[in-house]
Structures are given as C-alpha cells and as structure tokens.
N, CA, C and O atoms as CSV, one atom per row, in Angstrom:
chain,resi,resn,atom,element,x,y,z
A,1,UNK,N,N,16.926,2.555,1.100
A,1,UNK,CA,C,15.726,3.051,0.442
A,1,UNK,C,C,14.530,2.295,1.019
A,1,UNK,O,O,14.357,1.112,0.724
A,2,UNK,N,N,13.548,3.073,1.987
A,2,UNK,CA,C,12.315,2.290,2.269
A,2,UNK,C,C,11.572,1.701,1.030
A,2,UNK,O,O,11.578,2.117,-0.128
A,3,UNK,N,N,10.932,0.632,1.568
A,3,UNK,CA,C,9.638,0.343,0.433
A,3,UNK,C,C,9.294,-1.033,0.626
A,3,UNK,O,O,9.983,-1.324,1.604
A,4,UNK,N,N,8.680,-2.024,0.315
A,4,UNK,CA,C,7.891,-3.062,0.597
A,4,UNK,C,C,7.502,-3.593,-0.531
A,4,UNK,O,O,7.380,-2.959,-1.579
A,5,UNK,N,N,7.232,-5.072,-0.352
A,5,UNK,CA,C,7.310,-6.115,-1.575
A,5,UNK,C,C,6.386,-7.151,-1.044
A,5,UNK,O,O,6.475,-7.680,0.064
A,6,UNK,N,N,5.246,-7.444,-2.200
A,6,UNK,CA,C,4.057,-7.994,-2.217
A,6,UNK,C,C,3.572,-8.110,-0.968
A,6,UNK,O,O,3.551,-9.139,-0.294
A,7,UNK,N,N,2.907,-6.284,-0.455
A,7,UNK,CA,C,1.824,-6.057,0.540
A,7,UNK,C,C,0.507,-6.682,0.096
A,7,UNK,O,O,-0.142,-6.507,-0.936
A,8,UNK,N,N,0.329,-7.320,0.967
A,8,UNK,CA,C,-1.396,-7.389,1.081
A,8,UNK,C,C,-2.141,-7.171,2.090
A,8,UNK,O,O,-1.623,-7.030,3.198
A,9,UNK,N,N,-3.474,-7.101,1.920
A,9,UNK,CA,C,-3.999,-6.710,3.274
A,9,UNK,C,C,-5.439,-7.044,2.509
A,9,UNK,O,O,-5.642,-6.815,1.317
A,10,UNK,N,N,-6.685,-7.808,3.712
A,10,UNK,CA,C,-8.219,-7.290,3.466
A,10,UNK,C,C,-8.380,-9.002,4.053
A,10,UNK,O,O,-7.474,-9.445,4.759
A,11,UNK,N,N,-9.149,-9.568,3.828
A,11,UNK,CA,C,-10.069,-10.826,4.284
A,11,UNK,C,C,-8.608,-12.206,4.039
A,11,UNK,O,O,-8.001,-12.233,2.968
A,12,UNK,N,N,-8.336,-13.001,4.946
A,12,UNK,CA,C,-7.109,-13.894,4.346
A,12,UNK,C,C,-7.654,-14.942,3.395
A,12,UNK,O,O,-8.657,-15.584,3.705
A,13,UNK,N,N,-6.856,-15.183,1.945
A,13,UNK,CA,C,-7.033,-15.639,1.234
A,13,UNK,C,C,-7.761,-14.547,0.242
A,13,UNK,O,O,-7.229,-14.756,-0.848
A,14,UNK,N,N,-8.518,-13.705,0.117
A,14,UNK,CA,C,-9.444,-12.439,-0.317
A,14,UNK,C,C,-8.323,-11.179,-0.089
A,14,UNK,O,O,-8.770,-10.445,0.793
A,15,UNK,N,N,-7.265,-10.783,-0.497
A,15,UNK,CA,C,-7.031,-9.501,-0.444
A,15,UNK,C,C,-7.645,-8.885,-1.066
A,15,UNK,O,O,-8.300,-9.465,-1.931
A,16,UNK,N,N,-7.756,-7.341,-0.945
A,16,UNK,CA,C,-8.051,-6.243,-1.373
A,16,UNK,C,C,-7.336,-5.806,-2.885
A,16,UNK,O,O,-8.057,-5.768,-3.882
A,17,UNK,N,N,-6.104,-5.531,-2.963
A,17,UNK,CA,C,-5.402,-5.299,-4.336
A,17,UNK,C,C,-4.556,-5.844,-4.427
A,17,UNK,O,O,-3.876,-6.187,-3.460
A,18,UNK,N,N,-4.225,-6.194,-5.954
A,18,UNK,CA,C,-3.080,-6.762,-6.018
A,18,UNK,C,C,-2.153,-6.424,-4.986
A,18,UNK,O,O,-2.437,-5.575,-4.141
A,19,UNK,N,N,-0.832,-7.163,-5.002
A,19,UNK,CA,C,0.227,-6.845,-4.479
A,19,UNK,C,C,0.540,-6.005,-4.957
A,19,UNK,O,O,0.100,-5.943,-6.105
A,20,UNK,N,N,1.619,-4.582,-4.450
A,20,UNK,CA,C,2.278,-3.868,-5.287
A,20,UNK,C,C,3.578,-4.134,-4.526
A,20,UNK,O,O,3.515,-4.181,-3.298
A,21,UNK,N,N,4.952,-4.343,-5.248
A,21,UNK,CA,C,6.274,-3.867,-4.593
A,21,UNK,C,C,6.891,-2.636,-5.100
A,21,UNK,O,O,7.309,-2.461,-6.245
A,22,UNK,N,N,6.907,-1.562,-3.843
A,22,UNK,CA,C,7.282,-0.185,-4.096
A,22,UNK,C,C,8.254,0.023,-3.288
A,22,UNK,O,O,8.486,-0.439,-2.171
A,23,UNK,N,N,8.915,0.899,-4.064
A,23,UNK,CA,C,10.297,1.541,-3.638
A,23,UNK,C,C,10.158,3.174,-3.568
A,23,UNK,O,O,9.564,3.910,-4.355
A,24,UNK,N,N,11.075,3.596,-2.081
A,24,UNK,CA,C,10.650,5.436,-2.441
A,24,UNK,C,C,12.144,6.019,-2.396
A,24,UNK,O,O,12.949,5.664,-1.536
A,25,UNK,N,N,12.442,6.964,-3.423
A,25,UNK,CA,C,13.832,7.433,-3.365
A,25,UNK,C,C,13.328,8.281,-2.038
A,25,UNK,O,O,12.244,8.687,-1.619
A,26,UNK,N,N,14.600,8.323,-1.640
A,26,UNK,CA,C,14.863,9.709,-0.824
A,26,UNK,C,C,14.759,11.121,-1.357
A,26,UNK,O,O,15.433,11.410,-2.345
A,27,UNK,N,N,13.909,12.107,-0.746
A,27,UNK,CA,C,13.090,13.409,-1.311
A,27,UNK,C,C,12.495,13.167,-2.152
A,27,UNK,O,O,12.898,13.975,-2.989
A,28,UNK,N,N,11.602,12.475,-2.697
A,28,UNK,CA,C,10.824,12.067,-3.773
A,28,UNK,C,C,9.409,12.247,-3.184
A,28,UNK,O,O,9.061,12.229,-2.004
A,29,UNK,N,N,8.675,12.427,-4.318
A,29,UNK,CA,C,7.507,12.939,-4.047
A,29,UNK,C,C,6.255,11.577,-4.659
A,29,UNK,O,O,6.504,11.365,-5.846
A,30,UNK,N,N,5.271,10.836,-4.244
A,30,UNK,CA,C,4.975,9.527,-4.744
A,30,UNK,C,C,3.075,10.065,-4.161
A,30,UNK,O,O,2.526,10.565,-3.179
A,31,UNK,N,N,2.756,9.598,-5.378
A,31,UNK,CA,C,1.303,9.738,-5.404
A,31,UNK,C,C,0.326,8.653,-5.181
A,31,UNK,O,O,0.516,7.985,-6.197
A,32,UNK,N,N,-0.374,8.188,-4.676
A,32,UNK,CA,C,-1.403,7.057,-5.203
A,32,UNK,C,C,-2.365,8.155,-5.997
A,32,UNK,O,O,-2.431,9.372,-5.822
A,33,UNK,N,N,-3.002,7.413,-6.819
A,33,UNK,CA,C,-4.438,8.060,-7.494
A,33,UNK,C,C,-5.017,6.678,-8.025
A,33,UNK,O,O,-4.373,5.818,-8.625
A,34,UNK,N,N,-6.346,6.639,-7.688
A,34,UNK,CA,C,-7.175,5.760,-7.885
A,34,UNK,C,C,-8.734,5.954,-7.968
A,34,UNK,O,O,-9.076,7.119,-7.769
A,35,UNK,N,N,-9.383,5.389,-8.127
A,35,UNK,CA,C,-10.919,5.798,-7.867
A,35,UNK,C,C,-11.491,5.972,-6.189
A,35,UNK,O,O,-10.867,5.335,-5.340
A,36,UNK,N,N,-12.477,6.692,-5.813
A,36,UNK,CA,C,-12.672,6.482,-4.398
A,36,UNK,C,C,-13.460,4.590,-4.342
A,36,UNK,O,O,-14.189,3.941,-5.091
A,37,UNK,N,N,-12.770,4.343,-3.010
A,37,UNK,CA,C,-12.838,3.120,-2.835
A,37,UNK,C,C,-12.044,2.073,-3.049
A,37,UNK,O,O,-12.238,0.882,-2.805
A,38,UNK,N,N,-10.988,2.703,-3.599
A,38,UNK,CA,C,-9.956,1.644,-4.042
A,38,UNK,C,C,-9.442,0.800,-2.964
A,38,UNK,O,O,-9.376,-0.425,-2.863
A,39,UNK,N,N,-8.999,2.008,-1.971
A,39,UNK,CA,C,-8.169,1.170,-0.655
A,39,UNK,C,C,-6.321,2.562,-0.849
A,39,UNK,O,O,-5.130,2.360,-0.614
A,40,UNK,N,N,-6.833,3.386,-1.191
A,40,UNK,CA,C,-5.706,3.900,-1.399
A,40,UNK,C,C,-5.614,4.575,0.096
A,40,UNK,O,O,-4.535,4.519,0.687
A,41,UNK,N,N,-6.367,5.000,0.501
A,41,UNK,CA,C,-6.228,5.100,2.481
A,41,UNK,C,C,-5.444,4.044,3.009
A,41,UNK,O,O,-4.309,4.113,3.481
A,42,UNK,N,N,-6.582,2.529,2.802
A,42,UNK,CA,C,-5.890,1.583,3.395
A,42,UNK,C,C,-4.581,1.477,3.301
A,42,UNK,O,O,-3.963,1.059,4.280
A,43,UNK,N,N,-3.787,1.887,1.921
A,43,UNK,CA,C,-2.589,1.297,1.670
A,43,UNK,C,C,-1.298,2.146,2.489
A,43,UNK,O,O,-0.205,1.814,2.946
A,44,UNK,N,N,-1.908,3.138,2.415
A,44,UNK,CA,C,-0.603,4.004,3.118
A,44,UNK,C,C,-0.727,4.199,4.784
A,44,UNK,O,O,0.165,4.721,5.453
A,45,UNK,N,N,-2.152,3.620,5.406
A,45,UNK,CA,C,-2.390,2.963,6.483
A,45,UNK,C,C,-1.029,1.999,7.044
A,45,UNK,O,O,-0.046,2.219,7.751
A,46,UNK,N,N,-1.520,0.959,6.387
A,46,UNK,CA,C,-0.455,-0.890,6.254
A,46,UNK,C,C,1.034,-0.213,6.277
A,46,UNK,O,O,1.932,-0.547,7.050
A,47,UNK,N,N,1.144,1.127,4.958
A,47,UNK,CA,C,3.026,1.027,4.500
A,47,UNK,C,C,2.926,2.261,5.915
A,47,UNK,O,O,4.077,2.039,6.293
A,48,UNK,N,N,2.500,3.170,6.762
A,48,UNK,CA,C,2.693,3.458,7.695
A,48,UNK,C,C,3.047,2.775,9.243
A,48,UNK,O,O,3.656,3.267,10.193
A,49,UNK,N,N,2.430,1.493,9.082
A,49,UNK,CA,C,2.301,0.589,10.184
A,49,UNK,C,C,1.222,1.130,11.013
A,49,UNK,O,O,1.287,0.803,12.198
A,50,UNK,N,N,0.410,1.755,10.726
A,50,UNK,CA,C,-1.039,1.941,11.605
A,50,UNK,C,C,-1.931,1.139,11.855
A,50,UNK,O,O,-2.648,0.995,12.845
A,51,UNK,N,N,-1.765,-0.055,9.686
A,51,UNK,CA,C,-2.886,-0.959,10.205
A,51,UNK,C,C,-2.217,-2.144,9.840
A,51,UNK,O,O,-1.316,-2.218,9.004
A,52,UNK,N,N,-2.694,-3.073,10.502
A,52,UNK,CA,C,-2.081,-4.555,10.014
A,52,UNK,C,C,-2.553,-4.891,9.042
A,52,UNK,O,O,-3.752,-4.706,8.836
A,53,UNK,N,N,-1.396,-5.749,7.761
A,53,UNK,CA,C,-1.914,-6.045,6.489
A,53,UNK,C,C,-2.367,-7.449,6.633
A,53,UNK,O,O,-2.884,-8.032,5.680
C-alpha cells in the first residue's frame, strides 16, 4: 500500500503544514480539500516526486 509518513516540505526548520502520514488503498479514490493557498498543489507535487520536500 503506497503512502508516506511525516512529509514535510517549505523553508527548513519553517514547514508549510503539519506533517500528515497517509496511506492509499488500492482503487480508492482520496481527496485533498482545503482553502486556496493551503499547499494542497504542493502536497501532491512532494507525494508525486516532482518536488523535493
């Protein structure tokens, strides 16, 4: 089961959001929703490996 445990990412020492540790079943369908600006781009950026956390 992919997923990742206490991502961070943004300025060192200064992250951006909490950590989250997430898990994705297989065929599952997984949402972020947040306000604009949150970093919810960023995050699936980092769990893609596009951007470094």
């Amino acid at each position: 089961m992919p997923g990742c445990t206490a991502l961070q990412w943004g300025i060192p020492g200064r992250p951006l959001t909490p950590p989250p540790d997430l898990r994705l079943e297989a065929n599952s369908l997984t949402a972020l929703v947040d306000a604009n600006g949150s970093g919810k781009s960023s995050q699936l950026k980092v769990i893609a490996g596009w951007q470094a956390p």
